[in-house]
C-alpha positions in Angstrom: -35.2 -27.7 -6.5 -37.5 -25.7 -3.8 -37.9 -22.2 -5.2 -38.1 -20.2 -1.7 -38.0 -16.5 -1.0 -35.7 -16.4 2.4 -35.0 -13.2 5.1 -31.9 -13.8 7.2 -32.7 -12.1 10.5 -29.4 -10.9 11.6 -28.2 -10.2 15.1 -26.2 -7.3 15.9 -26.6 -6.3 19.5 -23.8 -5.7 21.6 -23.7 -9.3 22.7 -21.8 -9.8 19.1 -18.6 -8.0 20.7 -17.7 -11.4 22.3 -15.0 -13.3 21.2 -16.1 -17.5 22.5 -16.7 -17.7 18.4 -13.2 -17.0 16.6 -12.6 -14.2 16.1 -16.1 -12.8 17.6 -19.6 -13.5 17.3 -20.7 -11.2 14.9 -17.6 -12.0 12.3 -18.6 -15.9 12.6 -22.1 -14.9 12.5 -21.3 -12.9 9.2 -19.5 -15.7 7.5 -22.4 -18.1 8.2 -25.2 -15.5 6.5 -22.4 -15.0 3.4 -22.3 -19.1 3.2 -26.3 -19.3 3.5 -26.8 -16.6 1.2 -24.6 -18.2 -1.5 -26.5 -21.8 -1.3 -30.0 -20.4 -1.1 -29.0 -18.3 -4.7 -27.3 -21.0 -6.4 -29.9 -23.7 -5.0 -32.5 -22.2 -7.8 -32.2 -19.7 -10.0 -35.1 -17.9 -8.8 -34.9 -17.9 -5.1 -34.4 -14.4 -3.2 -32.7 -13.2 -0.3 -33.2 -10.2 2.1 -31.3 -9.9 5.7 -32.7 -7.6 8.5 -31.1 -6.4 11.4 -32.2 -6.9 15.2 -30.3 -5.2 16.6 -31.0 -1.2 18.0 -34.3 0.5 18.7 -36.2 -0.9 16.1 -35.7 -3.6 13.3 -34.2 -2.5 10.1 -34.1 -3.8 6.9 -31.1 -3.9 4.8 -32.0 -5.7 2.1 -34.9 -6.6 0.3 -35.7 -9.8 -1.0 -33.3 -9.9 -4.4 -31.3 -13.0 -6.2 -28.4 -10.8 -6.2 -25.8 -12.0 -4.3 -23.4 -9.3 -4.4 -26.0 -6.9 -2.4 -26.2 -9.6 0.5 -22.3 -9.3 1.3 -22.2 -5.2 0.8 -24.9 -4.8 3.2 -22.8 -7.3 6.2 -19.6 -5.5 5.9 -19.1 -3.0 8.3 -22.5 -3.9 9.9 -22.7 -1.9 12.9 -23.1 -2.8 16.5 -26.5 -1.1 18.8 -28.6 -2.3 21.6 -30.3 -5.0 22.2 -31.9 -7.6 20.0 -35.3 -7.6 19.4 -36.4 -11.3 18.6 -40.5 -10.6 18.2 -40.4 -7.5 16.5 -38.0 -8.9 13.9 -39.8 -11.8 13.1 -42.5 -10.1 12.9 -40.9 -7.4 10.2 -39.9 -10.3 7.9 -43.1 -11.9 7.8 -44.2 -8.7 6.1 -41.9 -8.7 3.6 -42.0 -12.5 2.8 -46.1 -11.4 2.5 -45.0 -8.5 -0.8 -42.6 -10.8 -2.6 -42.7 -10.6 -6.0 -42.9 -14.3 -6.8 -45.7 -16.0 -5.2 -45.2 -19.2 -6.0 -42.0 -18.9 -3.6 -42.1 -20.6 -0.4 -41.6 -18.1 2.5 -38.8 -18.9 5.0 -37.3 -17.2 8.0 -33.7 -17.8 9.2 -33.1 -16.1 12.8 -29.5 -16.1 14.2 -29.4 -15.6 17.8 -26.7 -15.1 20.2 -28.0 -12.6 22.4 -30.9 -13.4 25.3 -34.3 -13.1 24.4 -36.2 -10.9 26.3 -39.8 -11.7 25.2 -42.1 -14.0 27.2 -42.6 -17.3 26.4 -46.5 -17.3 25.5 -46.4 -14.2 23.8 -43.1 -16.5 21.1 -45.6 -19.2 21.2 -48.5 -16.8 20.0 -46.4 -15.9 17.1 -45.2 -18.8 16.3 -48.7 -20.5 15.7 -49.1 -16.9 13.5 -46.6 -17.7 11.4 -47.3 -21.6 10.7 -50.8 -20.5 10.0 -49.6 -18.4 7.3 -46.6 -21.1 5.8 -43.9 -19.6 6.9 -41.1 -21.8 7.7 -38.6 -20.4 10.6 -34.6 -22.4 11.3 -33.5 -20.6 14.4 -29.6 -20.8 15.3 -28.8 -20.2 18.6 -25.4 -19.6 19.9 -23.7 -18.3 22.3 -26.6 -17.8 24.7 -27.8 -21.1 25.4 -28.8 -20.5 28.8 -32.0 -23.1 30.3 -34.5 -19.8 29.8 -33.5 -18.7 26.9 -33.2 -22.6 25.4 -36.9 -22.9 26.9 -38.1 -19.7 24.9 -36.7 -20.5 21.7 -38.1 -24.5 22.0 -41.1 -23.5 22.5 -41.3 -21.0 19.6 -39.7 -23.9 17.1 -42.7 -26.3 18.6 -45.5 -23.7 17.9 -43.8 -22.9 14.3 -42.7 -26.2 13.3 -45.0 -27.8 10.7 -44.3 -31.7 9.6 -40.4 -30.6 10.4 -40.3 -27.7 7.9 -38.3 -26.0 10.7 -34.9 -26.7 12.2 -33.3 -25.5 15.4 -29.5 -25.3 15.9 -27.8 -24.8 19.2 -24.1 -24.2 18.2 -21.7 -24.4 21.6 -18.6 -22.4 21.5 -15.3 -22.5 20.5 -16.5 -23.9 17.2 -16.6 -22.5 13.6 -19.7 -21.7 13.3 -20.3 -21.5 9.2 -18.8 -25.3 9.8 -21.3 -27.2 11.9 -24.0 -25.2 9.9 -23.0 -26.9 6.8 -24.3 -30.3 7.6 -27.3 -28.9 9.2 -31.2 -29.2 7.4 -30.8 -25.3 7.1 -28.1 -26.2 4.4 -29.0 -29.3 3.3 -32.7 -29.6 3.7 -35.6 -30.5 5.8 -35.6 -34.3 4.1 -31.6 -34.5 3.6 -31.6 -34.6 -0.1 -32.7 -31.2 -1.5 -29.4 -29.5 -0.4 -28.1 -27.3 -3.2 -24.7 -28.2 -4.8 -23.0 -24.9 -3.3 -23.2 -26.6 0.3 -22.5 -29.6 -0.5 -18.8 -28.7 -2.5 -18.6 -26.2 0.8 -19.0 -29.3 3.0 -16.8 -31.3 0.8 -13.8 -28.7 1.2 -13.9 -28.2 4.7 -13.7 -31.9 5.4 -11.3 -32.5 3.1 -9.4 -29.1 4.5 -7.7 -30.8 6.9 -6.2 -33.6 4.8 -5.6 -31.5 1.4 -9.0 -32.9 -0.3 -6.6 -32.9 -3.4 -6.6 -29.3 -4.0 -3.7 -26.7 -3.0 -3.6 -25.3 -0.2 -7.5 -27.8 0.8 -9.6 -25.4 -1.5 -11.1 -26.0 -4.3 -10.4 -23.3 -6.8 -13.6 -23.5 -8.9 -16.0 -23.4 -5.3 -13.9 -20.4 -4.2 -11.1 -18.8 -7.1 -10.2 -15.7 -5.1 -9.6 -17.6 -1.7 -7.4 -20.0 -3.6 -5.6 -17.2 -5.6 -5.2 -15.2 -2.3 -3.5 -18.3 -0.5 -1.2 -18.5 -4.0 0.1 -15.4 -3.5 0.5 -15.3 0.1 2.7 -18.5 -0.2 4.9 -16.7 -3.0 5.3 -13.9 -1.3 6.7 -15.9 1.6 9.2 -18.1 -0.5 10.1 -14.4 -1.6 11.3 -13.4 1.5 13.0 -16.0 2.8 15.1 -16.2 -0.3 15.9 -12.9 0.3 16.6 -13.8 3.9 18.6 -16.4 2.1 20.9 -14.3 -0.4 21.4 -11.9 2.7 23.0 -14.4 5.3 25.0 -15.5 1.8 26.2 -12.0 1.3 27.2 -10.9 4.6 29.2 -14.8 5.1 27.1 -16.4 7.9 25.6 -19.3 7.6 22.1 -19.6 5.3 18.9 -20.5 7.8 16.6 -23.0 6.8 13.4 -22.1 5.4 10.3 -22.9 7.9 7.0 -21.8 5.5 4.6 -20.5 8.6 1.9 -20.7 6.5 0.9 -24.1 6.2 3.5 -27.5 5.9 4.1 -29.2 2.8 1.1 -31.9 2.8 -1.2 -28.6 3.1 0.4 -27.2 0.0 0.3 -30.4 -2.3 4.0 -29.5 -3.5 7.8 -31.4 -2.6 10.4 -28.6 -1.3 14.1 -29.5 -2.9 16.5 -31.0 -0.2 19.4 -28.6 0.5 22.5 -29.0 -0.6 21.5 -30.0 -4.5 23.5 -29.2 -7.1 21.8 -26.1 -7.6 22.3 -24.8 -4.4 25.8 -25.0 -5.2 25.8 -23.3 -8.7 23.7 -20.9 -7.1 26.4 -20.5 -4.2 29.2 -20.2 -7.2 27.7 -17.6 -8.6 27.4 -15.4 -6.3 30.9 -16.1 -5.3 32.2 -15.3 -8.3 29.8 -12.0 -8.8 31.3 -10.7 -5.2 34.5 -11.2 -6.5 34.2 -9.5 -9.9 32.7 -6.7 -7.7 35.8 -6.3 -5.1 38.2 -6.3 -8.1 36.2 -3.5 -10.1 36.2 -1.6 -6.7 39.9 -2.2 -6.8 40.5 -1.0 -10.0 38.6 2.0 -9.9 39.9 3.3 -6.0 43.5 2.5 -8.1 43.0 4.4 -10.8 41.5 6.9 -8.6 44.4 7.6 -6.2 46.6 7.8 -9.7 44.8 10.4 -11.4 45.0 12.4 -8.1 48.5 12.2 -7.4 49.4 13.2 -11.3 46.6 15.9 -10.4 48.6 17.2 -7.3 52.6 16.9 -9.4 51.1 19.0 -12.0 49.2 21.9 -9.9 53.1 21.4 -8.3 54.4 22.2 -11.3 52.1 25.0 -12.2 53.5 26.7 -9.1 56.5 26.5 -9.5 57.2 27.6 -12.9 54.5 30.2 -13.1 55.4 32.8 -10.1 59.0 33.2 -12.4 56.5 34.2 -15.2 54.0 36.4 -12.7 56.5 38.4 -11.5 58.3 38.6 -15.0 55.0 40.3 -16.6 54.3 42.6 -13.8 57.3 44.2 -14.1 56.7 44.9 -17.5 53.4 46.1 -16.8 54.8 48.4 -14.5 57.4 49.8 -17.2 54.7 49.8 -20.0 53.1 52.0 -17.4 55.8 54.2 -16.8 56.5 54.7 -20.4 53.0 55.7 -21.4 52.8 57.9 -18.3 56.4 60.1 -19.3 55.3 59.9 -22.9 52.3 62.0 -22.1 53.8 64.6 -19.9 56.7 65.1 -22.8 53.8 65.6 -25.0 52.0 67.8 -22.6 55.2 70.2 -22.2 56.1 70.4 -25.8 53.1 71.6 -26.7 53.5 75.5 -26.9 50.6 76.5 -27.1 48.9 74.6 -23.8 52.2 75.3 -22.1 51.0 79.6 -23.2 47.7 79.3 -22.0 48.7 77.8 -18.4 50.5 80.8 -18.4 48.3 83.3 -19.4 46.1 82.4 -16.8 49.0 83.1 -14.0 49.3 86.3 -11.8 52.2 88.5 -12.8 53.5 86.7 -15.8 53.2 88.0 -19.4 53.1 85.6 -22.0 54.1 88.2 -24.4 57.7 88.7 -22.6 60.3 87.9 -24.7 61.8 85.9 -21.7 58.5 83.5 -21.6 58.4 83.2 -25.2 61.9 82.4 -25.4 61.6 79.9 -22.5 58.4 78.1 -24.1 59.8 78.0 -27.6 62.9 76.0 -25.6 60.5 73.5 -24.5 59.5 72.7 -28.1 61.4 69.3 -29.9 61.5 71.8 -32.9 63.6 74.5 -31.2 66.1 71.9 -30.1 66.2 70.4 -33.3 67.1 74.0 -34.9 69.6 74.4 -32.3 71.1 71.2 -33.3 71.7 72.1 -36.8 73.2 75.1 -36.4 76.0 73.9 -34.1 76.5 71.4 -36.8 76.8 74.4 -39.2 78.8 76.2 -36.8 81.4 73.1 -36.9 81.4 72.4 -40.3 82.8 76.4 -41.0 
């Protein structure tokens, strides 16, 4: 296997905005890098990756030369959007970092995607193409979207001066095409002599052949090349048989008639798996029971509205009852309250008047009345229960003589 150390020159100029490459040139462009980063690591153990940006006022580099994969795909998402691309200067910027690798028994290579115009001259690309094939380092340009006679002219001229015994490829992708595809079966995947491709691009070339006849596989992936795609595409097809049962059950339940499942994710020789005709038998033991679970449910409704209204109506007879029966008894006990009342009331005025001695000092405390008159005194001691119990007796003598 070549062990290479490889800087993915990415462009990012506000030519990416446009959409002739599904869904625009700088998402196509970002799933290509991810593909070539992912058969350049698993090609040898050893290789490296770095990606710079052209994009903006000057180059930029996002990632040095590393074998980590992982550091690669953080850096292109989100990658922003800024001026103008500058092909030269970029070119330039990798070849110093190719020139401090680590390991130098790793070929240098440069990997440019292009689909803005190039604004430098021709002589000066050619200049710095010879540069670079003077030093070994390989350049694969892909140029898309811009494929314009001048800028064709500029970039064919560069290849020529960089191009040493076909070390270099150039790649004019048209529009309206996947671009991560046609790059598959390219020498920038598979190699300069066709035969030192890495097994990651050749399973990825495999499965998007195969894509559009199942290949074998669920869903046309294989689910050891990519387990989190496949797994994704799983759960996205359960969660769609999900709701249409639901859809299903619901057209059941309200009486109308059930409507057919369509799966708008993919059709049945995509998925690898037979649907059940309708109208099996256990479409019909499904249909009887939930037949016979709606009617369970309209008797218990039944039962419990009838049991309601009972409870209520002996609810009402009784508070009828109550009514009825207890004003009697109301008016019964306040008019013994009121006599209770009256009693206790008389009961202490008796006891107030009897008493002789209150009765003296009420008296005493009168204008122009003398307690000590016989006449008061007389008249008090009349009031007392004693006095007419005294005066009792002796009429009772009185008879007896």
């Amino acid at each position: 296997m070549v062990l290479e150390a490889t800087m993915i020159c990415v462009d990012n100029s506000e030519f990416m905005r446009n959409g002739d490459y599904a869904p625009t040139r700088m998402q196509a462009q970002s799933d290509a890098v991810n593909l070539l980063t992912g058969a350049k690591t698993q090609q040898n153990a050893e290789n490296a990756v770095g990606v710079l940006t052209m994009g903006g006022a000057s180059p930029r580099v996002l990632v040095t030369l590393t074998p980590d994969l992982g550091k690669v795909l953080s850096a292109m998402h989100g990658l922003p959007l800024e001026g103008e691309c500058n092909f030269l200067s970029s070119v330039q910027v990798a070849q110093i970092v190719l020139k401090h690798r680590q390991n130098k028994n790793q070929r240098q290579r440069i990997v440019i995607f292009s689909g803005s115009p190039v604004q430098a001259e021709q002589e000066e690309m050619i200049k710095v193409g010879k540069k670079l094939k003077k030093n070994n380092v390989a350049v694969d340009v892909v140029l898309f979207g811009n494929s314009d006679e001048t800028n064709s002219a500029k970039v064919q001229a560069f290849h020529e001066a960089v191009n040493n015994d076909g070390n270099c490829a150039l790649v004019t992708i048209p529009p309206g095409v996947i671009l991560s595809d046609v790059l598959l079966s390219t020498p920038i995947f598979t190699g300069a002599d066709g035969e030192s491709g890495s097994a990651f691009a050749a399973s990825a070339a495999a499965g998007a052949g195969a894509s559009g006849e199942g290949g074998g596989f669920e869903f046309g992936v294989d689910p050891n090349l990519d387990p989190e795609l496949a797994l994704a595409l799983r759960v996205s097809l359960e969660e769609e048989r999900a709701r249409q049962e639901a859809a299903q059950k619901t057209a059941k339940d309200e009486g109308g008639e059930p409507s057919k499942p369509t799966d708008t994710a993919m059709t049945d020789a995509e998925k690898g798996t037979s649907q059940p005709p309708p109208g099996t038998g256990m479409a019909d033991m499904d249909m009887d029971e939930d037949a016979l679970l709606q009617q369970a449910l309209q008797m218990s409704l039944a039962d419990h509205a009838g049991s309601s209204e009972g409870a209520k109506q002996r609810a009402t007879a009784e508070d009828v009852d109550m009514q009825e029966g207890g004003e009697d008894e109301l008016a019964a006990a306040l008019k013994l309250s009121v006599q209770e009342e009256k009693k206790s009331e008389d009961g202490n005025m008796q006891k107030v008047i009897h008493d002789s001695g209150y009765v003296s000092s009420v008296l005493a405390g009168l204008k122009g009345v003398d307690p000590n008159d016989k006449a008061v005194k007389d008249a008090v001691e009349s009031l007392s229960p004693n006095s007419k119990k005294k005066e009792k007796d002796d009429d009772d003598s009185n008879e007896e003589k």
